[in-house]
Backbone as CSV, one residue per row, in Angstrom:
resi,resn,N_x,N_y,N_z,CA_x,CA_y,CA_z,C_x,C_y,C_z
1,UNK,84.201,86.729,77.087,83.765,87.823,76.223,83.429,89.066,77.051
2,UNK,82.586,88.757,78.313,82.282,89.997,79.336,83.783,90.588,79.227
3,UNK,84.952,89.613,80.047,85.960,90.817,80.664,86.113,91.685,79.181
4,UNK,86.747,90.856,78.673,87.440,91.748,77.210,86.429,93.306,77.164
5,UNK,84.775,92.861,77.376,84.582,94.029,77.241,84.604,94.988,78.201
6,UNK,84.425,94.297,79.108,84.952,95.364,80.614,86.339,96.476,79.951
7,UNK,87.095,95.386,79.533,88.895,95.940,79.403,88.725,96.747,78.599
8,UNK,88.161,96.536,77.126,87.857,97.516,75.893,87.430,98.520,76.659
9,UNK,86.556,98.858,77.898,85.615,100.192,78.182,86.884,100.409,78.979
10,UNK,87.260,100.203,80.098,88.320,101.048,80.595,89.260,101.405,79.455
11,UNK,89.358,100.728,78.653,91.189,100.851,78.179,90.770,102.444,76.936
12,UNK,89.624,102.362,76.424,88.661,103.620,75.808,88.885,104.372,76.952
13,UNK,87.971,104.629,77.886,88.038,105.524,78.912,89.303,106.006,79.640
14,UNK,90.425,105.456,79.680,91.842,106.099,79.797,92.197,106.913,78.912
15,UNK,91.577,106.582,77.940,92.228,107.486,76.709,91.885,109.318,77.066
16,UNK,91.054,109.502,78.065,90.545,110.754,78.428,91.858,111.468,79.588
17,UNK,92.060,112.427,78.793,93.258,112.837,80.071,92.810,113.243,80.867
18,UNK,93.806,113.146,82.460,93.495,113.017,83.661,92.817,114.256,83.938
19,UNK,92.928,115.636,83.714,92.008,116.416,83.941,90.686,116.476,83.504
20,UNK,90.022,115.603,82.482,89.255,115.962,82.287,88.685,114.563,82.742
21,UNK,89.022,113.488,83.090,88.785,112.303,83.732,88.150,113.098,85.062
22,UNK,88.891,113.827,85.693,88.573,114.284,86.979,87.031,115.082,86.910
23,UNK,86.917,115.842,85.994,85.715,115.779,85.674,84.789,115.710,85.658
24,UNK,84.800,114.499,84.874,84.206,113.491,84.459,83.704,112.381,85.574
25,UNK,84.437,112.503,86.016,84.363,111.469,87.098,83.306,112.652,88.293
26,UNK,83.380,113.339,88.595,82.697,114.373,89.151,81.384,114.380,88.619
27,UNK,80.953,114.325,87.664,79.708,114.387,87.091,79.125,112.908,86.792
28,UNK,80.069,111.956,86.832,79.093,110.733,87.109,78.942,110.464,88.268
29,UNK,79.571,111.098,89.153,78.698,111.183,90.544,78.051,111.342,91.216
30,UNK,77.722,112.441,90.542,76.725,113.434,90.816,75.525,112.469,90.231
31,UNK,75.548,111.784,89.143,74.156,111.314,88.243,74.681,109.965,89.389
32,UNK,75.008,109.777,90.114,75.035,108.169,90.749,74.357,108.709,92.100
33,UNK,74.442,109.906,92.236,74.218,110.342,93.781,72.495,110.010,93.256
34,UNK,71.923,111.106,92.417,70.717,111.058,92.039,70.419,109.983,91.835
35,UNK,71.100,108.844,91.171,70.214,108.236,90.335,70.119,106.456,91.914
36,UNK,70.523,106.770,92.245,71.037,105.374,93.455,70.544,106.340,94.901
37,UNK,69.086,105.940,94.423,68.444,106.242,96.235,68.777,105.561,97.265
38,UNK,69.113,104.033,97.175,69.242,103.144,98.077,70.961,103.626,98.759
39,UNK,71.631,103.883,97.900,72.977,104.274,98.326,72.886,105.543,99.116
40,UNK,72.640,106.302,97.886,72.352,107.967,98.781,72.010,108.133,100.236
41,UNK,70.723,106.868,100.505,70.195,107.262,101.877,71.190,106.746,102.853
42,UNK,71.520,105.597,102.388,72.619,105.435,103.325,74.155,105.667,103.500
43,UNK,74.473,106.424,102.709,75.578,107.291,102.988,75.281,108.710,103.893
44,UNK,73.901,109.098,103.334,73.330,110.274,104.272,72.937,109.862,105.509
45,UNK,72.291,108.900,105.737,72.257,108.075,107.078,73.475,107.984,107.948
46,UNK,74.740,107.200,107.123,75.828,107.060,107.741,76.801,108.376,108.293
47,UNK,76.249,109.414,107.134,77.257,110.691,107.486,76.802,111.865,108.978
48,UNK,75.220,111.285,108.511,74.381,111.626,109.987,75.068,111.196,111.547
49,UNK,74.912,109.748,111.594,74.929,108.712,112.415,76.426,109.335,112.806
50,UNK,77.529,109.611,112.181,78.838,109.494,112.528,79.401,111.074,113.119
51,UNK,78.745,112.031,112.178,79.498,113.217,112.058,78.265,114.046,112.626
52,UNK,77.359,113.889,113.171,76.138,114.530,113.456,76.124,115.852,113.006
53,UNK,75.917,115.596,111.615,75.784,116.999,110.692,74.254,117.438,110.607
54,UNK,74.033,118.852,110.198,72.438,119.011,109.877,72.444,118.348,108.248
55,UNK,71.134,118.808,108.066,70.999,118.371,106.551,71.118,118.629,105.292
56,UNK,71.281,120.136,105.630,72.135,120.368,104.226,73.492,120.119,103.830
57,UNK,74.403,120.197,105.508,76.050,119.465,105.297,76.054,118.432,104.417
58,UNK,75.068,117.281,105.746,74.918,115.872,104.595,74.827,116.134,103.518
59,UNK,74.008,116.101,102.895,73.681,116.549,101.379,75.058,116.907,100.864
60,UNK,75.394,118.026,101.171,76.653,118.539,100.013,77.787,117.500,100.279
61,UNK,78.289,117.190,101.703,79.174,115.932,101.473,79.008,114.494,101.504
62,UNK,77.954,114.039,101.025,77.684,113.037,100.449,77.462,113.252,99.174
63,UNK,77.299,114.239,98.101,77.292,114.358,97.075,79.212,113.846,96.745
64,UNK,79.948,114.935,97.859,81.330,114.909,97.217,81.790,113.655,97.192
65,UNK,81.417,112.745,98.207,81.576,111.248,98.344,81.315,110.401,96.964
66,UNK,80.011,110.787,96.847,79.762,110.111,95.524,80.831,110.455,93.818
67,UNK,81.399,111.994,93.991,82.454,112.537,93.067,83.020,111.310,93.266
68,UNK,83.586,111.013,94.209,85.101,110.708,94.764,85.190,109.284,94.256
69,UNK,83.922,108.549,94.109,83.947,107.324,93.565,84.146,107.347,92.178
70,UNK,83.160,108.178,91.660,83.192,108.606,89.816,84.552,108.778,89.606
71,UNK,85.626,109.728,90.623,86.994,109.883,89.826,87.733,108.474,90.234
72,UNK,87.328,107.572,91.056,88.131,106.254,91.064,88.266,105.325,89.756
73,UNK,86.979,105.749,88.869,86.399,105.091,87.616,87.436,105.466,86.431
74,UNK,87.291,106.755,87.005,88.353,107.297,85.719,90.520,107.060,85.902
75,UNK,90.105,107.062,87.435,91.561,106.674,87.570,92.128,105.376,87.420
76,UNK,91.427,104.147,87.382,91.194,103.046,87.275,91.361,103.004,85.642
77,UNK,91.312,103.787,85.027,90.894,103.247,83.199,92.313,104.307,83.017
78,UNK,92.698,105.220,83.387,94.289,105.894,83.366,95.226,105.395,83.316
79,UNK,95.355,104.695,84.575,96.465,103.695,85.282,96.711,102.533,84.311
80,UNK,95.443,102.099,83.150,96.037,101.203,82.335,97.255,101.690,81.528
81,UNK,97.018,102.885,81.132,98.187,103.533,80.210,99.630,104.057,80.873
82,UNK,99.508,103.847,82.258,100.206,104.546,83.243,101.978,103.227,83.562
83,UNK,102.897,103.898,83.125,104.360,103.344,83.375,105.140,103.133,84.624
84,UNK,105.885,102.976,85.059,106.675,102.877,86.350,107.104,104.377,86.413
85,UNK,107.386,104.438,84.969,108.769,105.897,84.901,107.865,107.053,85.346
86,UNK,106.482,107.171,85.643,105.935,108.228,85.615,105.032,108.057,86.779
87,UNK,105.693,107.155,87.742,104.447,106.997,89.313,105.286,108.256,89.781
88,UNK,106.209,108.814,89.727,106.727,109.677,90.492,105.694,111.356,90.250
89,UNK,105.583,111.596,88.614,104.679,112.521,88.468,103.686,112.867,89.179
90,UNK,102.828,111.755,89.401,101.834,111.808,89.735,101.706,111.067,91.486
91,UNK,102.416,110.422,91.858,102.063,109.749,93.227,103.534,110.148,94.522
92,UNK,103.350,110.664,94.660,104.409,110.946,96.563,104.116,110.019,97.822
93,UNK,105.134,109.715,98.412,105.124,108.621,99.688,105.742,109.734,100.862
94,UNK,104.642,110.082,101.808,105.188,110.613,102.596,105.085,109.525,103.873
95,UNK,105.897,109.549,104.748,106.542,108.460,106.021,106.990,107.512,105.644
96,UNK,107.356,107.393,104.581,108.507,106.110,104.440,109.385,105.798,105.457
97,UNK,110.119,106.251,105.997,111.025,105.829,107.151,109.799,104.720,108.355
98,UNK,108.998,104.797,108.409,107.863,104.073,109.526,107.835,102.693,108.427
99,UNK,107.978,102.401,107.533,107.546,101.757,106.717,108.944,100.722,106.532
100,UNK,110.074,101.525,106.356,111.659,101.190,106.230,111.726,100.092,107.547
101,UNK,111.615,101.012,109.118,111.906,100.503,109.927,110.603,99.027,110.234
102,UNK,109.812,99.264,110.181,108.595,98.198,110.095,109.734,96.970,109.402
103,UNK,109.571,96.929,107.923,110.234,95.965,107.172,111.393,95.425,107.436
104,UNK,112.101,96.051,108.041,113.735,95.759,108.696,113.690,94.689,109.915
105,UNK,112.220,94.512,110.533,111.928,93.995,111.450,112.320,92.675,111.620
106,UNK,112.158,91.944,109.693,112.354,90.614,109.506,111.217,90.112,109.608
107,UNK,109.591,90.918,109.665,108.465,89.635,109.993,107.699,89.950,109.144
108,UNK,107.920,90.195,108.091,106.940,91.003,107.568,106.060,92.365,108.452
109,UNK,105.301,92.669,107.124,104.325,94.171,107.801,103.175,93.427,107.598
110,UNK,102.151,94.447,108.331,100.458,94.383,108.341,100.295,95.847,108.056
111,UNK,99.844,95.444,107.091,99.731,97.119,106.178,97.828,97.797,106.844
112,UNK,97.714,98.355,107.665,96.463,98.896,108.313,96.183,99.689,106.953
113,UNK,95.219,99.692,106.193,94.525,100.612,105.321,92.653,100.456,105.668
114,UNK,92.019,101.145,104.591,90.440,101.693,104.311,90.429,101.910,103.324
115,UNK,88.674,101.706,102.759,88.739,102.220,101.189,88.326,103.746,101.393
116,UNK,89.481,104.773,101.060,89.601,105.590,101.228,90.509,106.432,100.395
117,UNK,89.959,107.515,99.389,91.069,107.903,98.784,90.920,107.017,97.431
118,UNK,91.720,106.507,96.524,91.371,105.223,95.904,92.636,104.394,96.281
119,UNK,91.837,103.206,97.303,92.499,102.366,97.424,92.946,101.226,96.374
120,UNK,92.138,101.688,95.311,92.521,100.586,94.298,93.695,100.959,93.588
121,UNK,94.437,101.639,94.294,95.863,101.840,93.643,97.243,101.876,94.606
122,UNK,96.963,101.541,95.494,97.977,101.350,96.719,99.199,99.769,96.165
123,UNK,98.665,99.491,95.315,99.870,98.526,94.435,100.769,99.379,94.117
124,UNK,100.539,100.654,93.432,101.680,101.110,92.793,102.550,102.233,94.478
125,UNK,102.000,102.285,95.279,102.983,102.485,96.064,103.561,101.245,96.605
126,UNK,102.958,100.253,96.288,103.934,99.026,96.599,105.158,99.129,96.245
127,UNK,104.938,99.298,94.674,106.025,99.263,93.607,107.155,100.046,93.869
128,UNK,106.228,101.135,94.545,107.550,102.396,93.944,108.572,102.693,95.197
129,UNK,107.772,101.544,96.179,108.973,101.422,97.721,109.661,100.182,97.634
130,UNK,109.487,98.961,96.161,109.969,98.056,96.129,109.846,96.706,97.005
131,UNK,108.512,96.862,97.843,108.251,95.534,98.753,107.543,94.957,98.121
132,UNK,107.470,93.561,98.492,106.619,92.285,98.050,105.275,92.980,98.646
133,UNK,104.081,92.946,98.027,103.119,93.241,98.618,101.991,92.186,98.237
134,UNK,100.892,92.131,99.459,100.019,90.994,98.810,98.978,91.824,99.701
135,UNK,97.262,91.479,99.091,96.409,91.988,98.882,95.400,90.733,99.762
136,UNK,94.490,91.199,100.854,93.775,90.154,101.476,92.494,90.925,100.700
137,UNK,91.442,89.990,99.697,90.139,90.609,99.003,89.360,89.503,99.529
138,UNK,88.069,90.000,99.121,86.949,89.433,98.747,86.497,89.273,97.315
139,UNK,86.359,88.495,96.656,86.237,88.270,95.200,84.887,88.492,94.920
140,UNK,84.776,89.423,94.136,83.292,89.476,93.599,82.420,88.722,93.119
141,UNK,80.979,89.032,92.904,80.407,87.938,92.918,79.934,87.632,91.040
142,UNK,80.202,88.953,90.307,80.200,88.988,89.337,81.747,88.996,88.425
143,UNK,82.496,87.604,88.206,83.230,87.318,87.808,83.859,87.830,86.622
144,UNK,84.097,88.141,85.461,84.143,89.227,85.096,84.899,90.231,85.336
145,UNK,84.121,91.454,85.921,84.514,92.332,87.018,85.705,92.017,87.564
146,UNK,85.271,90.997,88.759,86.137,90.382,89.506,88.033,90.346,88.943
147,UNK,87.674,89.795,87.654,89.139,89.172,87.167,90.166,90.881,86.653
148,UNK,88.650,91.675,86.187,89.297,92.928,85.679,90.182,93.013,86.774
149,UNK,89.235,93.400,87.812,89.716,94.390,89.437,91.699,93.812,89.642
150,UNK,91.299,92.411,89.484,92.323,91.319,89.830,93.345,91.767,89.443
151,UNK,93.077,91.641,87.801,93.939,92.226,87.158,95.332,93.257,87.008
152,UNK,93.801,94.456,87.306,94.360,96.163,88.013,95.687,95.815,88.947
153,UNK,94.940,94.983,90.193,95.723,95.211,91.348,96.948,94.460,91.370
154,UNK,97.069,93.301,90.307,98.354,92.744,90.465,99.520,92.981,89.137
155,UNK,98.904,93.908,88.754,99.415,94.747,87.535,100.860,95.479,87.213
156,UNK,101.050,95.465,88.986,102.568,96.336,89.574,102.875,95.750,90.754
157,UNK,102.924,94.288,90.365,103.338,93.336,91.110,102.917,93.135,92.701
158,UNK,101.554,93.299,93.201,100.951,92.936,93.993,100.044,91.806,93.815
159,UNK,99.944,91.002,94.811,99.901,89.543,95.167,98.304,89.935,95.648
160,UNK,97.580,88.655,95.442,96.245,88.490,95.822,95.857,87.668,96.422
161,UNK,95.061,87.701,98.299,94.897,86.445,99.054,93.168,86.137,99.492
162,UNK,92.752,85.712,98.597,91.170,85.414,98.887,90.858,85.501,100.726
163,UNK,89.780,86.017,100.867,89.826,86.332,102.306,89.296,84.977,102.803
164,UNK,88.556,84.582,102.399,88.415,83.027,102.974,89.925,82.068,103.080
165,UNK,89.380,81.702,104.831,90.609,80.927,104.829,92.049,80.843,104.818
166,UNK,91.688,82.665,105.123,93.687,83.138,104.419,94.381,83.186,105.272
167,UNK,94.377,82.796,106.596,95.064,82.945,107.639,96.798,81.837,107.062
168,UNK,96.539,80.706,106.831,97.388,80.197,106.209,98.363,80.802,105.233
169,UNK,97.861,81.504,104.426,98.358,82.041,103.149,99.233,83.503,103.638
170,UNK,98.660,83.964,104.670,98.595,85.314,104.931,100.119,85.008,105.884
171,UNK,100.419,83.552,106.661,101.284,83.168,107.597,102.519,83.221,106.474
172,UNK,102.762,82.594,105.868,103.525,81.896,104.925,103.652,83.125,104.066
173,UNK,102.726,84.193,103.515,103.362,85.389,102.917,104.391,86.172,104.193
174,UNK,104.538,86.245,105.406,104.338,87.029,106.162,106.197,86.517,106.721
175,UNK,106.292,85.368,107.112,107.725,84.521,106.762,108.712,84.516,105.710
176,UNK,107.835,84.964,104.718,108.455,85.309,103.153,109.299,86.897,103.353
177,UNK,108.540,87.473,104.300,108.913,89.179,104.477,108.103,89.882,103.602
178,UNK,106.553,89.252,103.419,105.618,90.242,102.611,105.665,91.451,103.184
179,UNK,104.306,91.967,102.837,103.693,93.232,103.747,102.313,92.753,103.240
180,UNK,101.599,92.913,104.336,100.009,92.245,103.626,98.970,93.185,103.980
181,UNK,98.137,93.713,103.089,97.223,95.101,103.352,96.074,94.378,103.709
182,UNK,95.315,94.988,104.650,93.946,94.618,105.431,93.038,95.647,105.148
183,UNK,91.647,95.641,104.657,91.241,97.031,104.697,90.245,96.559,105.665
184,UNK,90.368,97.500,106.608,89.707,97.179,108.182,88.125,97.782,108.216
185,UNK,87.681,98.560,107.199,86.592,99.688,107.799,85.437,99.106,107.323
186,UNK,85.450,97.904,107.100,83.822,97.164,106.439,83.105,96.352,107.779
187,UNK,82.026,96.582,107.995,81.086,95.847,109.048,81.241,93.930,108.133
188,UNK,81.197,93.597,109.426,81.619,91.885,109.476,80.491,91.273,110.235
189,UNK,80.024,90.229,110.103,79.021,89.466,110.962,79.770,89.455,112.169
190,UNK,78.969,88.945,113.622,79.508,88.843,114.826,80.432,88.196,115.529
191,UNK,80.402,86.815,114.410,81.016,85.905,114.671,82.491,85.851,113.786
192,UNK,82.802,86.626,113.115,84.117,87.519,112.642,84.609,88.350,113.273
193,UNK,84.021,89.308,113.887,84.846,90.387,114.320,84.546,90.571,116.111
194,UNK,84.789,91.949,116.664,84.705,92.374,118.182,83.780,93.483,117.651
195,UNK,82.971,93.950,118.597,82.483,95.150,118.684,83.122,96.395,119.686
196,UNK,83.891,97.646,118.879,84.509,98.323,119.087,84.308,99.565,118.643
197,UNK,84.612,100.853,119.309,84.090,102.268,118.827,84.697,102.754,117.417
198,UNK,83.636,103.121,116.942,83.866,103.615,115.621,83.367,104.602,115.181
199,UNK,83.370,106.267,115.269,82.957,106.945,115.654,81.899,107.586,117.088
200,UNK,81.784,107.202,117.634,81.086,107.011,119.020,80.512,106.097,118.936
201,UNK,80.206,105.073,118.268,79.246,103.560,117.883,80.003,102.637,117.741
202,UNK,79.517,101.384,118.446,79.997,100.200,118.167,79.493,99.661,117.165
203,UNK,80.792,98.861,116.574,80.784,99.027,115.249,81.460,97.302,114.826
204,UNK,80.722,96.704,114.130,81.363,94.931,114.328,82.686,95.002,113.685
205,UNK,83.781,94.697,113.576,85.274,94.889,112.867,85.855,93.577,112.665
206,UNK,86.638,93.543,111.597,87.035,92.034,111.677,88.351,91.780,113.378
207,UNK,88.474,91.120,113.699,89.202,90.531,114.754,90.417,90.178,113.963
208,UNK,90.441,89.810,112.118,92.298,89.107,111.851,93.643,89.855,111.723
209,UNK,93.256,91.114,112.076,94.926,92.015,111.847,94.873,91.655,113.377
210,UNK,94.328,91.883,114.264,94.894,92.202,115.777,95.554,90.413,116.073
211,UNK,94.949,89.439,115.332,95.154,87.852,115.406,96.496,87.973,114.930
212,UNK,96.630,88.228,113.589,97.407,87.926,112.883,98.862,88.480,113.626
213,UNK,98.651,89.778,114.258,99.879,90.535,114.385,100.265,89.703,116.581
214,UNK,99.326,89.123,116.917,99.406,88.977,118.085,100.260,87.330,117.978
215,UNK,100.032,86.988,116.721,100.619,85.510,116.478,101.875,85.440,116.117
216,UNK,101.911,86.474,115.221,103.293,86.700,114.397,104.470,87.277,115.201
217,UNK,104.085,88.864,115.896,104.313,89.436,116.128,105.173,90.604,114.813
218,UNK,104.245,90.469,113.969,104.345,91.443,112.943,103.800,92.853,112.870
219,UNK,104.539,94.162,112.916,104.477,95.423,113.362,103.327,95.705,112.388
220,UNK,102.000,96.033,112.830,101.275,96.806,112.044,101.557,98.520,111.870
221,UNK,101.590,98.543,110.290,101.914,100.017,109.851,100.576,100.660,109.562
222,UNK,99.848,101.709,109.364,99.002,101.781,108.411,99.150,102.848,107.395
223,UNK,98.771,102.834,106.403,98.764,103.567,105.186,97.498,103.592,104.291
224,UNK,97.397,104.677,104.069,96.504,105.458,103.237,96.634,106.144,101.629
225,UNK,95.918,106.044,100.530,96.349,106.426,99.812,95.307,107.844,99.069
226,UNK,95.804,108.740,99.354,94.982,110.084,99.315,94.650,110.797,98.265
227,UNK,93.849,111.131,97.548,94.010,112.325,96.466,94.265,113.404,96.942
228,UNK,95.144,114.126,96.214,95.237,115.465,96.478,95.412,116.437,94.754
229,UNK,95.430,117.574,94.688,94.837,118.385,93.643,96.254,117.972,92.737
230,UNK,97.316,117.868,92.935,98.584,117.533,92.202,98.766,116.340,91.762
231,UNK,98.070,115.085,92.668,97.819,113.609,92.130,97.446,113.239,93.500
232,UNK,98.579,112.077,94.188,98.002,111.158,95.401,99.537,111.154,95.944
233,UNK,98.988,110.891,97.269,99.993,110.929,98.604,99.739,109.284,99.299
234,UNK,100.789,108.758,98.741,100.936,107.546,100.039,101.315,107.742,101.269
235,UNK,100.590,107.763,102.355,100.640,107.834,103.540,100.897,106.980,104.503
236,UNK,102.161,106.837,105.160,102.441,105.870,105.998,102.582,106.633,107.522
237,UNK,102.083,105.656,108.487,101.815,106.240,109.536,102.553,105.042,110.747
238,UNK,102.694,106.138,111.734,103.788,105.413,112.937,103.323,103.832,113.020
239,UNK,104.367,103.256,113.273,103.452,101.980,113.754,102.647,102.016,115.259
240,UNK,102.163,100.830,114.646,101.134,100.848,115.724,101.649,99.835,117.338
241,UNK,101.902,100.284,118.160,101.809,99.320,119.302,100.705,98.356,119.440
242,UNK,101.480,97.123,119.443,101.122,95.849,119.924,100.395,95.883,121.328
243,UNK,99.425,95.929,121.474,99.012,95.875,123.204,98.909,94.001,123.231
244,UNK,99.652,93.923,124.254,99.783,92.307,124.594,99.819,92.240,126.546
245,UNK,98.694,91.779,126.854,98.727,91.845,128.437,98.635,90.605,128.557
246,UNK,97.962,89.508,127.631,98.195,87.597,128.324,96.545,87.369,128.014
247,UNK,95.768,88.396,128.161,94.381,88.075,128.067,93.725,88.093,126.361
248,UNK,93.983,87.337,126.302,93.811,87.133,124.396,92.246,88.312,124.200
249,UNK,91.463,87.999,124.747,89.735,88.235,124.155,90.231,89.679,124.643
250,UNK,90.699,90.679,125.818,90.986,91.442,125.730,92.185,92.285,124.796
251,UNK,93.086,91.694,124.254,94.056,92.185,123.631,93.628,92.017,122.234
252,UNK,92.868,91.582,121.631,91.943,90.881,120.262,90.994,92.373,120.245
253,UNK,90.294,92.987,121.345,89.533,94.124,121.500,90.530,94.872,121.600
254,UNK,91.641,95.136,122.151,91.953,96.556,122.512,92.857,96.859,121.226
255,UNK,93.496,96.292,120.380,94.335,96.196,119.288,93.490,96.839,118.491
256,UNK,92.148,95.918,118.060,91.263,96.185,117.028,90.796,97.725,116.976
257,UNK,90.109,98.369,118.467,89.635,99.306,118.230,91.145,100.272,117.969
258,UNK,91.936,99.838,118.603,93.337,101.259,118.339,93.307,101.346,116.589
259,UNK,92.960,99.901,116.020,93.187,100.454,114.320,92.003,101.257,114.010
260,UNK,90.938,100.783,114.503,89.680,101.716,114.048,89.937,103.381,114.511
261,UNK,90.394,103.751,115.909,90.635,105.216,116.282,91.709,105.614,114.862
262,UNK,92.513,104.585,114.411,93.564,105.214,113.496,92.880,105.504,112.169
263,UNK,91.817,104.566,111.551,91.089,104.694,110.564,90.123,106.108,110.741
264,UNK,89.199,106.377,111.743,89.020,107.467,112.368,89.006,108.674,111.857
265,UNK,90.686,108.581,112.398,91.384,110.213,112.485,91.292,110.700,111.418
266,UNK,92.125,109.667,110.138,92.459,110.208,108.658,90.903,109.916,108.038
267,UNK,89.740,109.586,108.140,88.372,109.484,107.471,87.650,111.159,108.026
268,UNK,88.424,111.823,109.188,88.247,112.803,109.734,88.974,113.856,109.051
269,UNK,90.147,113.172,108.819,90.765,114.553,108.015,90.443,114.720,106.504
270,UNK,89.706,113.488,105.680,89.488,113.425,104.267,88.163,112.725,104.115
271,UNK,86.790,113.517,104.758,85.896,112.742,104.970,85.137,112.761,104.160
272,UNK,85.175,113.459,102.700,84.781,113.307,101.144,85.141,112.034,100.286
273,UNK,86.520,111.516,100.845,86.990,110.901,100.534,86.898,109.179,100.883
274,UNK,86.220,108.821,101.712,85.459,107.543,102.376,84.901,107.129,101.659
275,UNK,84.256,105.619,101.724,83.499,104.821,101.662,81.977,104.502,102.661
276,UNK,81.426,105.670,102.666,80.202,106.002,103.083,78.830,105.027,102.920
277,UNK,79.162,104.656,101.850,77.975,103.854,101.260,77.771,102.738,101.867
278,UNK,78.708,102.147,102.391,78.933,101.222,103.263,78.409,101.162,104.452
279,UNK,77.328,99.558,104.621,76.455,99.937,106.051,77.183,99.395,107.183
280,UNK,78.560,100.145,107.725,79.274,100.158,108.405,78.730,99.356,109.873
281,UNK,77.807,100.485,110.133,76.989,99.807,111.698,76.006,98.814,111.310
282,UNK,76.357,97.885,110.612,75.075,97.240,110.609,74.572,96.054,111.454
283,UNK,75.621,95.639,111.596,75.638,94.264,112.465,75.526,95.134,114.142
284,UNK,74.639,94.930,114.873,74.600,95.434,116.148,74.633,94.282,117.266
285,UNK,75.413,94.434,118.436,75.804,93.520,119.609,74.162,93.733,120.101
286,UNK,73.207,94.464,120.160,72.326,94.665,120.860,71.589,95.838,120.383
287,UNK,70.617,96.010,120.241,69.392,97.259,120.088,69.318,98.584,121.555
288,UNK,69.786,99.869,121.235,69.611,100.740,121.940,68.532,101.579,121.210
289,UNK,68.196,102.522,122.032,67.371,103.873,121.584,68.429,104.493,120.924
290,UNK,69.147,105.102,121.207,70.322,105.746,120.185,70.048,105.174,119.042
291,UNK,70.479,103.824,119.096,71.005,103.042,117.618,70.124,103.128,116.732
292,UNK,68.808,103.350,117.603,67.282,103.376,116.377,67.146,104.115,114.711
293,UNK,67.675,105.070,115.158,67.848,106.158,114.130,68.797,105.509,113.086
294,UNK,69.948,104.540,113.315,70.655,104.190,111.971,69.953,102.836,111.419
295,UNK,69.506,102.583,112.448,68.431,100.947,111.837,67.474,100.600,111.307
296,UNK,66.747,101.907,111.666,65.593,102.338,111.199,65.385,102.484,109.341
């Protein structure tokens, strides 16, 4: 009975056209910025910690951060009404050729992404380049929800691989000639990931794209999916070199942080557009004086 009503409220809320969704979505952000102290501080914390802004910067772009989620809400309840015949209107793939040659490889891809932009729609650039695509998540804890999200994402024929345990699943998509998306930019306990620079801070990261691609030898691509004022830009970017020297614990680190410098750059060039809220540094290898200020 929950989802149905989940579905009834999006499938209502699409009914709002996209300009005024945009909006809309703008102004429940704004009441989420206000109304969610616990978030606020730590997106202002995080935008501190990373971009060493004064305090009124923070402020205004962590407000836009918070927009940026409100219009995911509304793009999310759109996309129900939204056709194949009309991803072109609204969505562009720029670097396809990095993406072409990746896939030609025969090993499948490792699709490098972030929640960035709204990643909850990087299915339909699946679609509209015609690859098998499959999705490594975490399933929510409010089920429900969960099945909506599910839903969304396998809606335009993207595949879903519970992150527990998926190394198996993730092998066997990957032999198939998937492409399997990782979203790399979430803090992981210690015993998951390496600690590697992430804006000048070490930062815990998961360790399974640099595994996965060091086993396989499957070309990691990464891609991004962007708003821009005309709609969204799928972004595919060079592949990434494999660093392979024989020393696993070193090549497990040096892989990992090259995706984080790549996550980085483009959170640098669209930094309204992030997942801020997120207590990125949280897991720490060790307590510095520096670090005080984000732990605090």
């Amino acid at each position: 009975m929950t989802n149905k009503l989940i579905t009834l409220f999006f499938r209502i809320t699409g009914l709002v056209p996209i300009k005024w969704g945009d909006r809309l979505g703008r102004l429940a952000g704004r009441i989420f910025f206000l109304a969610d102290v616990k978030h606020r501080r730590i997106a202002m914390r995080n935008l501190s910690y990373a971009l060493e802004m004064n305090p009124s910067e923070t402020r205004e772009l962590a407000i836009n951060v918070f927009e940026n989620l409100g219009k995911i809400l509304f793009e999310m309840a759109w996309t129900m009404r939204l056709d194949e015949k009309r991803f072109s209107r609204h969505f562009k793939i720029e670097g396809l050729p990095h993406i072409r040659d990746a896939y030609q490889k025969g090993k499948g891809v490792l699709l490098l992404t972030a929640h960035l932009g709204n990643w909850e729609l990087l299915a339909i650039i699946g679609a509209m380049i015609g690859y098998p695509l499959s999705i490594i998540y975490r399933p929510l804890d409010f089920k429900p929800l969960d099945q909506f999200i599910s839903d969304c994402r396998t809606r335009f024929g993207g595949k879903l691989i519970p992150k527990r345990k998926s190394m198996r699943a993730v092998l066997r998509s990957l032999r198939q000639g998937d492409m399997i998306t990782l979203l790399m930019d979430q803090n992981v306990d210690w015993y998951e990931g390496v600690f590697v620079d992430f804006f000048g801070h070490r930062a815990c990261t998961s360790k399974g794209m640099a595994l996965m691609a060091l086993k396989t030898g499957a070309p990691v691509v990464p891609v991004f999916l962007i708003r821009e004022e005309s709609g969204f830009k799928g972004l595919f970017l060079p592949e990434v070199p494999l660093i392979k020297t024989g020393d696993k614990t070193k090549d497990v680190e040096e892989n990992t942080e090259a995706y984080n410098k790549i996550i980085e750059s483009v959170v640098r060039q669209y930094p309204e557009q992030w997942f801020w809220l997120h207590q990125r540094w949280k897991t720490r290898p060790y307590r510095r004086i520096e670090d005080r200020k984000y732990s605090s």
